[in-house]
VOGU-3710 file (C-alpha; in Angstrom, 3 decimals, decimal comma):
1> xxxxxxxxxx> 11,215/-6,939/3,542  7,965/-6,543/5,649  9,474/-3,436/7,174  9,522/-1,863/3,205  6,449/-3,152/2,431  5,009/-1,674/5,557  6,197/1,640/4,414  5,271/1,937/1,752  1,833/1,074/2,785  2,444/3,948/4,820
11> xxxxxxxxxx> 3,357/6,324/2,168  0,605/5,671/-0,477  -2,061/5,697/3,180  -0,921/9,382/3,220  -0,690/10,579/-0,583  -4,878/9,370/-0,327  -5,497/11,408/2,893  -3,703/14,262/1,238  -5,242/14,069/-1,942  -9,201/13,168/-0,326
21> xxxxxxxxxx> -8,033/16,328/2,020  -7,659/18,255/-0,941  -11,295/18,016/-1,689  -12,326/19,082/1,504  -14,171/22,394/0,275  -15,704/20,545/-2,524  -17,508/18,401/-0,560  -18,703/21,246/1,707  -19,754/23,207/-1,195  -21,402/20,022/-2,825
31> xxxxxxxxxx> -23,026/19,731/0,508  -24,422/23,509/0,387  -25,574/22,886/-2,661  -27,673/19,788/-2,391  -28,731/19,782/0,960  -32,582/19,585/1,076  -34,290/20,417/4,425  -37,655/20,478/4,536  -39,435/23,404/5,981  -43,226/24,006/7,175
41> xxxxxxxxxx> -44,725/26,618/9,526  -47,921/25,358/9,458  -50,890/23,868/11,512  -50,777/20,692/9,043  -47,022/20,146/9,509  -45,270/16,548/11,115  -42,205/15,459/11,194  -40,444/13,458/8,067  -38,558/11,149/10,027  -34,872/10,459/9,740
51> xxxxxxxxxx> -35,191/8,008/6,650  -36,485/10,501/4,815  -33,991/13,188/5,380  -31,244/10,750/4,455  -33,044/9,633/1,629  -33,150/12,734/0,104  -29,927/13,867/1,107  -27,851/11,195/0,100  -25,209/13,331/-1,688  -24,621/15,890/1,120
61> xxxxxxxxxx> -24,757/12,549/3,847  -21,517/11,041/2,039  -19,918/14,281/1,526  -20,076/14,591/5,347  -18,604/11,345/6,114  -15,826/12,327/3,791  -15,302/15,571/5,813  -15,390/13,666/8,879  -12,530/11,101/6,813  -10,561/14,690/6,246
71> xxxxxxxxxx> -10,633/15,520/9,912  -9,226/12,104/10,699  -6,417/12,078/7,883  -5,229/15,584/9,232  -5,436/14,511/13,075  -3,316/11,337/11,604  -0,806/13,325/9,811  -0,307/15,696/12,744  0,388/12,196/14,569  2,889/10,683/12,456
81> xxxxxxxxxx> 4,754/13,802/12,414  4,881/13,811/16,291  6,101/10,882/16,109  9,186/11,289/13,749  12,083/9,555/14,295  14,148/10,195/11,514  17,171/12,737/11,836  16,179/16,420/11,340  17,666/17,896/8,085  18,981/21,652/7,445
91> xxxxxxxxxx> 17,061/23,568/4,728  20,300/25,307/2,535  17,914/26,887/0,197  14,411/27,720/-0,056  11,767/29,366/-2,085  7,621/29,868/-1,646  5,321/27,520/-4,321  1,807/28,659/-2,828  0,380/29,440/-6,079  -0,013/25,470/-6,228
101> xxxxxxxxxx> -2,587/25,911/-4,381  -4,796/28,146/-6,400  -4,061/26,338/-9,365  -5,461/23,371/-8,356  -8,810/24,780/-6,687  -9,281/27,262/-9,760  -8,254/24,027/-12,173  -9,624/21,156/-10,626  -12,062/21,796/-7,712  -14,511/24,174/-8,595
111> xxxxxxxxxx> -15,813/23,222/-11,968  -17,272/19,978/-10,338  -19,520/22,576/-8,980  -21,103/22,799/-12,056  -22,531/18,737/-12,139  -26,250/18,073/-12,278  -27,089/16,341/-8,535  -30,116/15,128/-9,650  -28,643/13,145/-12,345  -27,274/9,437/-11,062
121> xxxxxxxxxx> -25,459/9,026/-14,605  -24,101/12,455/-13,888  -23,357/11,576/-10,214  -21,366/8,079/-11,442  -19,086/10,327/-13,553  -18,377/12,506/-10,657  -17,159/10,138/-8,918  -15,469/8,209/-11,430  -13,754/11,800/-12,501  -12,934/11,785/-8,771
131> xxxxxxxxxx> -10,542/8,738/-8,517  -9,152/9,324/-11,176  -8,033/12,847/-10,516  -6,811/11,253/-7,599  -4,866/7,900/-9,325  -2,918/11,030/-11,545  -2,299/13,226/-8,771  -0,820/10,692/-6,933  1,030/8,885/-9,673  2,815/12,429/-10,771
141> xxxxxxxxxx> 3,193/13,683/-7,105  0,668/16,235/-7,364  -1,502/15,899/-4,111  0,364/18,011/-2,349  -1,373/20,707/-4,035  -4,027/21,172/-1,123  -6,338/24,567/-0,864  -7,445/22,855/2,462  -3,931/22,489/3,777  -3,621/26,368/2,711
151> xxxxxxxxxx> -6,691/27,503/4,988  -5,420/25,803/7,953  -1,862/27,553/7,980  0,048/25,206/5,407  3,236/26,222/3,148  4,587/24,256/0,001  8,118/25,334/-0,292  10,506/24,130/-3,116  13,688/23,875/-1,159  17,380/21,517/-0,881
161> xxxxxxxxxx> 18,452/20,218/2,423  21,494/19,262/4,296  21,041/15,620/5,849  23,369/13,555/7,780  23,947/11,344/4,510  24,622/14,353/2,374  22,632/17,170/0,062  19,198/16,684/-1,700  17,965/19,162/-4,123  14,885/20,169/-5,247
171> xxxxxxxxxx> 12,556/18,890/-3,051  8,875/19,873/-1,977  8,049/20,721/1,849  4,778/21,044/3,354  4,897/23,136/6,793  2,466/24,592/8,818  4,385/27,827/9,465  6,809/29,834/7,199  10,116/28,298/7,025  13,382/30,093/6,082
181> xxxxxxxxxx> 16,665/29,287/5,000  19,183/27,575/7,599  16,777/26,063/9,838  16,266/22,684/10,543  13,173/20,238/10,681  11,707/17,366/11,331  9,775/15,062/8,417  8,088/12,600/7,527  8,517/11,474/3,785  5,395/11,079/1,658
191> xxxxxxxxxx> 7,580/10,559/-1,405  10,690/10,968/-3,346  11,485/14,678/-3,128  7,997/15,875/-0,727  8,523/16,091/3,123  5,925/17,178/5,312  7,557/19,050/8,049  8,046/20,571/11,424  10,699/23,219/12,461  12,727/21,608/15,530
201> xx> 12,190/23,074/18,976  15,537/24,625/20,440
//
């Protein structure tokens, strides 16, 4: 019982990372677009002092710590994957879904651009529109839709598999690499029917 409950855990940890991965390039664009630096070339310049910078640069400050959070989750995935232990599975058919990708940066991600950073009601919204992109993307097994994933190498693949307790159809890999049909990889499952994988090594 503590064993299922543990992963579980486990599996809802990673649909977050993935999904708060996802946003990756929004926050570095929200972070271009708010940061304020203050410049003077002057006789009559001084410093500003840390307090102020973060002060006025509280939206760009948070949007790196969540970049620094990405960095993390992906080091962590890359982890759990090395550390595998379930039996690799065949792939018996396979076919590309990368479009996923686009559709949720042109869909999703960049008309946030388009918020007022000066406004805190505006701000509140944001971030309220935020988790709750991220509640539905993870409640209808969405997040694997992941522009960031895409930039670093990543696949989604629609593909059925061959494993040691028989056949499952219609299920959604995520694979740094391209992946073809008859090969076999390693997983680890983030839910039903989506796998992120590894080819094996011969």
């Amino acid at each position: 019982m503590i064993d299922m409950i543990g992963k579980n855990m486990d599996e809802i940890r990673r649909k977050i990372d993935l999904y708060i991965l996802s946003l990756a390039l929004l926050f570095v664009f929200f972070i271009i677009i708010t940061l304020n630096i203050p410049m003077c070339f002057g006789d009559g310049c001084k410093p500003v002092g840390i307090d102020y910078l973060v002060s006025s640069n509280i939206v760009s400050c948070v949007c790196f710590a969540m970049l620094v959070y990405c960095v993390i989750a992906y080091k962590r995935f890359s982890f759990d994957l090395n550390g595998a232990t379930d039996i690799p599975f065949e792939i018996t058919k396979i076919q590309g879904i990368n479009y996923e990708h686009l559709t949720f940066l042109a869909t999703y991600v960049v008309p946030l651009i388009s918020f007022d950073f000066g406004s805190v009601r505006q701000m509140i919204v944001l971030a309220l529109l935020l988790i709750v992109m991220g509640i539905i993307y993870i409640k209808t097994d969405l997040f694997y839709a992941n522009p960031s994933l895409a930039l670093l190498g990543f696949h989604i693949y629609e593909a059925d598999g061959n494993f040691k307790n028989g056949d499952r159809d219609g299920m959604i890999l995520i694979c740094r690499g391209r992946l073809s049909r008859g090969e076999k990889v390693e997983y680890i499952k983030l839910d039903e029917r989506i796998y992120y994988v590894k080819k094996v090594k011969e």
